[in-house]
C-alpha positions as CSV (number, residue, x, y, z in Angstrom):
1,X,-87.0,23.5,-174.4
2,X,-86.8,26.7,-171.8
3,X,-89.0,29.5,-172.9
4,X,-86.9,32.6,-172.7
5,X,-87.7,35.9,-174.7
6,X,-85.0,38.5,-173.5
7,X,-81.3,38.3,-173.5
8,X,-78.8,40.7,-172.6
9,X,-75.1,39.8,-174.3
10,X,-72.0,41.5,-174.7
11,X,-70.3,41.7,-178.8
12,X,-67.1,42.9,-179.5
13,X,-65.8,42.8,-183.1
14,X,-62.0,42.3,-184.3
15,X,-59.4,44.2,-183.9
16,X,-57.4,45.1,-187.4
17,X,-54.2,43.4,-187.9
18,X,-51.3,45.9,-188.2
19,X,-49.6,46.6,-191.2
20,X,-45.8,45.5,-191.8
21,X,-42.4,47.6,-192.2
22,X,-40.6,45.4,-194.4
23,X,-38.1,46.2,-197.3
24,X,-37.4,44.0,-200.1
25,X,-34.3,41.7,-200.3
26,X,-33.2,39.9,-203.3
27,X,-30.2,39.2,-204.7
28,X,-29.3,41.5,-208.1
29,X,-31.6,43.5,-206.6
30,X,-30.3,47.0,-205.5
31,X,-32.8,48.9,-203.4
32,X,-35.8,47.0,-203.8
33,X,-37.7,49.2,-201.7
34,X,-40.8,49.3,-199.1
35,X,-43.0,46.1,-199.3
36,X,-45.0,45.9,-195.7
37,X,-48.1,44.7,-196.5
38,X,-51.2,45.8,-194.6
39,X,-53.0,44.2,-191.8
40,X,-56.3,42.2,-192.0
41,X,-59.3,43.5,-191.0
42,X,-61.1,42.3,-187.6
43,X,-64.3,40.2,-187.8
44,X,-68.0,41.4,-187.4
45,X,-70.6,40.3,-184.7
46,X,-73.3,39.4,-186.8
47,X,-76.9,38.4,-185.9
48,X,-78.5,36.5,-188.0
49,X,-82.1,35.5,-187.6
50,X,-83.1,32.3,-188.4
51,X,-87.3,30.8,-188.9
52,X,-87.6,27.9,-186.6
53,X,-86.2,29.0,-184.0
54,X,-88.7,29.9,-180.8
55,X,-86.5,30.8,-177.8
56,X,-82.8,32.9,-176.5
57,X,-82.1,30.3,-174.8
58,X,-78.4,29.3,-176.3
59,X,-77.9,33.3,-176.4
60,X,-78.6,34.0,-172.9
61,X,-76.1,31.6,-171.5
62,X,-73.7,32.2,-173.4
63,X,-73.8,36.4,-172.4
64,X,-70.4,37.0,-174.8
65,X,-69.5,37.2,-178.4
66,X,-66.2,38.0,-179.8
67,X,-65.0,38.2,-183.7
68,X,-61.6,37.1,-185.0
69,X,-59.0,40.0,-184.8
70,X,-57.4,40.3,-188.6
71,X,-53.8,39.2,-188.9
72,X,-50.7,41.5,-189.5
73,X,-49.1,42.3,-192.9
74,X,-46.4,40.5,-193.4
75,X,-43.3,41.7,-196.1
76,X,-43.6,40.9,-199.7
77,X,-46.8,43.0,-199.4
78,X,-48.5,39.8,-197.9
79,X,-51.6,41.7,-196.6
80,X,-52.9,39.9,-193.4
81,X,-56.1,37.7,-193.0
82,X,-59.7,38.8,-192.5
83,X,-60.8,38.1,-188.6
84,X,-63.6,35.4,-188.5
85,X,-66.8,36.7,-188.2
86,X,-69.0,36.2,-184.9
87,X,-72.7,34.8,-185.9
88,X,-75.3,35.2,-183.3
89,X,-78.5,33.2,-184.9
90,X,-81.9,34.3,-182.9
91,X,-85.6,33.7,-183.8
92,X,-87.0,35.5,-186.5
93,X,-89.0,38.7,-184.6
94,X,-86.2,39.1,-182.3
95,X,-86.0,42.9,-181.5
96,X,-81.8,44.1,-181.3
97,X,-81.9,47.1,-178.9
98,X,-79.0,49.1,-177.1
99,X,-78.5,47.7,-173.4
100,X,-77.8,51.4,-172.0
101,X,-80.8,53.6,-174.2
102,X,-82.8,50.9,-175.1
103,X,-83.0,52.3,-178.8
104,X,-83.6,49.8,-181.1
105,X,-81.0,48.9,-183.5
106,X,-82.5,46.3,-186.0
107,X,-86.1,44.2,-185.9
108,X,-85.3,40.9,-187.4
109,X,-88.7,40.3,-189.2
110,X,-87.8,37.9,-192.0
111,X,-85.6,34.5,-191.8
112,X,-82.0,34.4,-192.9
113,X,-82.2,38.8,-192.5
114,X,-78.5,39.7,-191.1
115,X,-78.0,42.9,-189.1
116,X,-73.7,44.0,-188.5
117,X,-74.3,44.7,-184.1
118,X,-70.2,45.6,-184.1
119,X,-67.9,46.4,-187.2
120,X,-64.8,45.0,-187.2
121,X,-61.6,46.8,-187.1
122,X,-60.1,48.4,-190.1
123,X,-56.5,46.5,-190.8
124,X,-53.4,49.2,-190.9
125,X,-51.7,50.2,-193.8
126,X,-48.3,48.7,-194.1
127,X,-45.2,50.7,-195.2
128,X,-45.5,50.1,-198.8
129,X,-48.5,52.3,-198.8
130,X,-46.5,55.4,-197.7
131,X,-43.5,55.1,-200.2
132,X,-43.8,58.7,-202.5
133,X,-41.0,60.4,-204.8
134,X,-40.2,62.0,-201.7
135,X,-39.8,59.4,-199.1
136,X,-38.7,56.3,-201.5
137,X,-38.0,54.3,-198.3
138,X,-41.1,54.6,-195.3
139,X,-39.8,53.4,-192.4
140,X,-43.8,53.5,-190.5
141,X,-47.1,51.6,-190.9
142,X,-50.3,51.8,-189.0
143,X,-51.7,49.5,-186.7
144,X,-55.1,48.1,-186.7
145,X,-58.3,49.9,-185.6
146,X,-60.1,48.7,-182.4
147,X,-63.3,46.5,-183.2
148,X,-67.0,47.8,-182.1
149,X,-67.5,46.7,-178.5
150,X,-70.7,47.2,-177.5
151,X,-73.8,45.6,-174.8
152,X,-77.1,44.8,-176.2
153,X,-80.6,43.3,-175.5
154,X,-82.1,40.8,-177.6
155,X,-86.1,40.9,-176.8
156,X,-88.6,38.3,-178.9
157,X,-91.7,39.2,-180.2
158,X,-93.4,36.1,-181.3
159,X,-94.6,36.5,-184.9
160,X,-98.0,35.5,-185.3
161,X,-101.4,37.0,-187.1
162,X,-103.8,36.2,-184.2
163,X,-103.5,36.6,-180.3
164,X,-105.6,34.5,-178.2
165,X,-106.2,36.7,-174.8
166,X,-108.3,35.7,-171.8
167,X,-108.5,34.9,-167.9
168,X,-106.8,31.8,-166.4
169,X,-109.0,29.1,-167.3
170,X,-111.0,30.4,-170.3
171,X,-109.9,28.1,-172.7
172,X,-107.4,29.2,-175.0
173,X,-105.0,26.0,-174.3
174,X,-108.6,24.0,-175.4
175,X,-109.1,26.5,-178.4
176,X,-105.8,26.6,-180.2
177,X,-105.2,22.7,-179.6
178,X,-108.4,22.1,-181.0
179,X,-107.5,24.7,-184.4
180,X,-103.9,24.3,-185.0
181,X,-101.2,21.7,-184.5
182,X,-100.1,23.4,-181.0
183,X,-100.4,20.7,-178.0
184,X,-100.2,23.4,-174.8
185,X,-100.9,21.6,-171.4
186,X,-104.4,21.6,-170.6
187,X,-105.9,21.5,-166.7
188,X,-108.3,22.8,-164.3
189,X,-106.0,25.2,-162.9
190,X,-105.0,28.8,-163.3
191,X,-102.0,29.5,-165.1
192,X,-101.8,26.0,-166.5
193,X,-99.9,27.6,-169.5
194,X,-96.9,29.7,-168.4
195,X,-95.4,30.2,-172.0
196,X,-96.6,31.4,-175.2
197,X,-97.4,29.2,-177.6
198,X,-97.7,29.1,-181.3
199,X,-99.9,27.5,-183.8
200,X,-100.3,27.0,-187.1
201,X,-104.1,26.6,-187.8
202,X,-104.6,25.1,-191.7
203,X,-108.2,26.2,-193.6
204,X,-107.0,24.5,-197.2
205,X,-107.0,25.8,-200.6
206,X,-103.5,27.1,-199.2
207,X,-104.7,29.3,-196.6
208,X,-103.3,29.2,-193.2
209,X,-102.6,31.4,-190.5
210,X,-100.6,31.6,-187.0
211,X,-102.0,31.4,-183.8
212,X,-100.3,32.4,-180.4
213,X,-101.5,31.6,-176.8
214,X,-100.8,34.2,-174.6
215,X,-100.3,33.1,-170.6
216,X,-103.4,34.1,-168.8
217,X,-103.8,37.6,-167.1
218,X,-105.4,38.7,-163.8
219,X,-106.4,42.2,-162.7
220,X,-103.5,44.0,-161.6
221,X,-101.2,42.4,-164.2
222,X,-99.8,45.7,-165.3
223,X,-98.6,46.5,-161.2
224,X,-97.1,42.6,-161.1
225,X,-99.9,40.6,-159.8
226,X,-100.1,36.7,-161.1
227,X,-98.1,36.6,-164.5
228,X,-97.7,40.2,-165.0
229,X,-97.8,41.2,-168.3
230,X,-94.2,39.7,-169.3
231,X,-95.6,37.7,-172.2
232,X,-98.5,40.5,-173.8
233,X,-95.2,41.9,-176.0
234,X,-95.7,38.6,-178.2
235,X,-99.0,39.8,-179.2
236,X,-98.1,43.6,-180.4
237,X,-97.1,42.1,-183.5
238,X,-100.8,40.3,-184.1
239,X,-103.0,41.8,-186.3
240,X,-106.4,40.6,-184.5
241,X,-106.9,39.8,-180.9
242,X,-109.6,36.9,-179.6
243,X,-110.9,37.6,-176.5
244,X,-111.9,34.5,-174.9
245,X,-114.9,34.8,-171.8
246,X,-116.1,32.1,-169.3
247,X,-118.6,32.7,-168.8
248,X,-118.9,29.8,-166.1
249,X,-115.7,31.6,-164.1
250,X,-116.9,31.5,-160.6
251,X,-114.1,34.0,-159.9
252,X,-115.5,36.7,-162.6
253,X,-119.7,36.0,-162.3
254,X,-119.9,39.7,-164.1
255,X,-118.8,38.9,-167.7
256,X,-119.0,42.4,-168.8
257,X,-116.9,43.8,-165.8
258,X,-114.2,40.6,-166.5
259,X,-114.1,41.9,-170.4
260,X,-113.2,45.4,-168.8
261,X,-111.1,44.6,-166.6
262,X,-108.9,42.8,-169.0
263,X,-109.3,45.5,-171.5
264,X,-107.9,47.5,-169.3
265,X,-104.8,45.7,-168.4
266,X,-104.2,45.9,-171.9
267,X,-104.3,49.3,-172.1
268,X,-101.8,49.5,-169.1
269,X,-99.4,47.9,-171.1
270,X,-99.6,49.8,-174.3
271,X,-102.9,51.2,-175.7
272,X,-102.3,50.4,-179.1
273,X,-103.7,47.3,-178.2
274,X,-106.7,48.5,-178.4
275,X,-106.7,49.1,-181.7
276,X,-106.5,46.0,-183.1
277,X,-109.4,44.2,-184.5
278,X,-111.0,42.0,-181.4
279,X,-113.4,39.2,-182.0
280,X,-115.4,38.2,-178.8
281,X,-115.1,34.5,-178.2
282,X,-118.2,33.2,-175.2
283,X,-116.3,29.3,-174.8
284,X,-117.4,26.1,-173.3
285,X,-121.1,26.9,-174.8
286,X,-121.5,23.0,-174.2
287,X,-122.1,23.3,-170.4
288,X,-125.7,23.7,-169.2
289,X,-125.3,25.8,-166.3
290,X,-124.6,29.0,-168.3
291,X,-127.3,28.8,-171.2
292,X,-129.3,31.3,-169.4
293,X,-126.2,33.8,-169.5
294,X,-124.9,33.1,-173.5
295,X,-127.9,34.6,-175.1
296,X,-127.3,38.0,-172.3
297,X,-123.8,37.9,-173.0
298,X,-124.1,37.8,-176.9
299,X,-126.9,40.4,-177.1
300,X,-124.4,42.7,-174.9
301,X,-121.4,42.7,-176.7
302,X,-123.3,42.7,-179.9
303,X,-124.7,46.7,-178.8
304,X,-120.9,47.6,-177.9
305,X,-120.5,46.9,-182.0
306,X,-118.3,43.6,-181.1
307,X,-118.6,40.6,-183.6
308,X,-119.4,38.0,-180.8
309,X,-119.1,33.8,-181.4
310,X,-120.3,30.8,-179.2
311,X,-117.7,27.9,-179.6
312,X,-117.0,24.9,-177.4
313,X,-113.7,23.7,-177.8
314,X,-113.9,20.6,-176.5
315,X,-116.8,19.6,-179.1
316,X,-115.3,21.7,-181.8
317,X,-118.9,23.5,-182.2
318,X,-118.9,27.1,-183.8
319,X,-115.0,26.9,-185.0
320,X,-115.9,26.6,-188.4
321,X,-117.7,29.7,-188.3
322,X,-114.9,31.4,-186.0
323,X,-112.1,30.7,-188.5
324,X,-114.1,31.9,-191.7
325,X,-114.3,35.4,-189.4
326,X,-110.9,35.1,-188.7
327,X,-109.5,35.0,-192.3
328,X,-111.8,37.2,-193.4
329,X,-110.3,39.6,-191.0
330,X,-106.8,39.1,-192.0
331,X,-107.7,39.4,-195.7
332,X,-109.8,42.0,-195.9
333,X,-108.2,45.7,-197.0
334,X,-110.3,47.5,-194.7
């Protein structure tokens, strides 16, 4: 299924039905008097998000959503029918937001949560309603009030309590296949993974956690450069960030200036990243050549105050020990 995070659509609720001018005729029955009903009201656009669900796709092509208009009143004060609603089902974390001011209307953080995007039309009052001592026989009713039109953009923010970060090639595809039930494509090129992905890593005893792979970054990310940063939104919801380091990219031999760098692409992008609790990850500590540089690299990071790990992926050494840290993280009240 195509990947796609952002959507822009166009809603427009129901109109009201109009009410009725009618005037009751029966036999034996002299001046029966006003009975227009009133109209129905119009439909509402609706979205409703739904857990399951990991992409706009079916939103994005369709671009247009329209609800039911209400029906009229009819006589015998026969009030019209209710317009049909318009459902618009999108992925739990979807963020509603206003096309022209980009103000955000509703954050669908919990499954089956329902947010009204356009109000329906109120249904007009038929003549019966206007009949008084004064004016025993109305000869006017109202017609129905216009629906809520409206354009708005529908932007996903994957929901997940960790974010794996890192270069092209550091290993995150490796990592959260080998912790979770997430099966990214794995290869020895840059940007093998060009969507996020999501897993659910299991501890037992009931405790679990979620896990998302963010596409890999290169310096100037923030100007455009590789990826861009199109995909670092589906980790402001995280609540602890994994910094994964090769330290056996022949690209980046200066570890420390390759931690930076993508630090500060981060901040470029908003600097509450920062702020988030960041566990240093050195991977593929099974390859000989960079022995020599683990002990350095740990011993560094450990002065800047960073709680560092060795793993290898591929063997599954130090995970154990790298998951404990993690739920500790996301447990502890501190």
């Amino acid at each position: 299924m195509k990947f796609i995070d952002e959507a822009i659509i166009h809603v427009k609720a129901g109109d009201g039905g109009n009410g009725c001018v009618s005037f009751r005729r029966e036999k034996y029955v002299p001046r029966g008097g006003p009975d227009g009903g009133d109209g129905g009201n119009g439909g509402d656009c609706i979205v409703h998000a739904r857990e399951g669900l990991t992409t706009l796709m079916d939103v994005r092509y369709r671009k247009e959503f329209k609800a039911g208009r209400g029906t009229h009143g009819k006589g015998k004060k026969m009030f019209g029918k209710r317009g049909e609603d318009a459902v618009i089902v999108v992925p739990v974390g979807t963020l509603i937001k206003d096309a022209e001011t980009k103000k955000i209307l509703a954050d669908m953080t919990k499954s089956h949560k329902e947010f009204v995007v356009a109000k329906g039309g109120k249904g007009g009052k038929g003549n019966a309603r206007f009949a008084s001592s004064v004016n025993q026989a109305p000869r006017t009713a109202e017609e129905g009030k216009e629906g809520e039109e409206k354009t708005i953009l529908l932007e996903l923010k994957l929901l997940a309590d960790v974010g794996l970060i890192g270069f092209p090639n550091a290993g995150k595809s490796t990592l959260i296949s080998a912790i979770s039930n997430a099966r990214p494509k794995i290869a020895d090129y840059p940007f093998t993974t060009k969507v996020p992905h999501l897993g659910v890593v299991e501890l037992g005893d009931e405790r679990s956690f979620v896990v998302a792979d963010i596409p890999g970054l290169i310096e100037g990310a923030n100007e455009g450069a590789g990826m861009g940063i199109q995909f670092l939104k589906h980790i402001e919801r995280t609540k602890i960030l994994l910094h994964l380091i090769d330290l056996a990219d022949p690209a980046r031999p200066d570890f420390l200036k390759a931690y930076e760098t993508l630090r500060k692409e981060l901040n470029a992008f908003s600097p509450h990243l920062l702020e988030k609790p960041e566990i240093v990850v050195l991977a593929k500590a099974d390859l000989t050549d960079i022995q020599d540089f683990l002990k350095k690299a740990k011993t560094v990071f450990e002065k800047m105050g960073k709680k560092v790990f060795v793993i290898s992926a591929a063997k599954h050494d130090g995970l154990k020990l790298l998951l404990q840290e993690v739920w500790s993280c996301l447990t502890s009240k501190g």
